[in-house]
N, C-alpha and C positions, 0 to 999 in steps of 0.2 A: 076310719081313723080310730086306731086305740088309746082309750083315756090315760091321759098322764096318772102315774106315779105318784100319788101322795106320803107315803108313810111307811117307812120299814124298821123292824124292832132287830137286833143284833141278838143271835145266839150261839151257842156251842154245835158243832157239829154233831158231837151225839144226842144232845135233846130230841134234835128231829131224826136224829138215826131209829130213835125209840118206836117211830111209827111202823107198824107190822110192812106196807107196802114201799118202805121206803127203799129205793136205788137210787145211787149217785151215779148221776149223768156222765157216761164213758167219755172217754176225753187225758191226753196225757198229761194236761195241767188241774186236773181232779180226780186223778185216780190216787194218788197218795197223800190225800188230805186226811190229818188227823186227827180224833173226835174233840180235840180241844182244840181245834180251828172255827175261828167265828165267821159266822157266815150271816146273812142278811134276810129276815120276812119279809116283803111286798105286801101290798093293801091287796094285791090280787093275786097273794099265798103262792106268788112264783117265791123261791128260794136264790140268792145270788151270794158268788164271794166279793165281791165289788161294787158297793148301794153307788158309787158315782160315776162307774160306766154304764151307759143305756146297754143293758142284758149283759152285764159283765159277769162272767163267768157263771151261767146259769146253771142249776145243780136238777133242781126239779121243776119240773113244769108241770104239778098237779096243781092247777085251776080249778076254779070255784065248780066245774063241771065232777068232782070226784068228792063226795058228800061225806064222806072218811075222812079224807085229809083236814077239810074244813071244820068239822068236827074235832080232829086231834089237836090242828091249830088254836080253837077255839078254846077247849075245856082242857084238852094236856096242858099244852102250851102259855094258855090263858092271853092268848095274841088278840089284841082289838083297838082299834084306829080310837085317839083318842078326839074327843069332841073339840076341845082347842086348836 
């Protein structure tokens, strides 16, 4: 079973475009998303355009498994689940 969902911070589509590996998930309702289209962090640094459908419109699926991402999330981004 995978852990629910806690927390996701809204950003611009090109913030995270900034990350060197980054591609947007093929797909004809995300191929023409604009860099000033907001889109959604996950506590588990999945990327979505819709934080209130379960994997709505998933963009990236670089999980905690890709030490880069996490990293860009962390210190670019400055993305971190707040203690409250």
């Amino acid at each position: 079973m995978t852990p629910a969902k806690q927390y996701c911070k809204a950003y611009h589509l090109a913030d995270l475009r900034r990350f060197p590996g980054w591609t947007d998930r093929a797909g004809p309702d995300t191929a023409a998303l604009a860099d000033n289209t907001v889109v959604y962090l996950w506590d588990d640094l999945t990327v979505v355009t819709n934080p209130v459908v379960p994997d709505g419109g998933v963009l990236a699926g670089m999980i905690r498994q890709d030490s880069d991402w996490e990293r860009f999330c962390r210190e670019e981004l400055e993305f971190q689940v707040p203690e409250d």
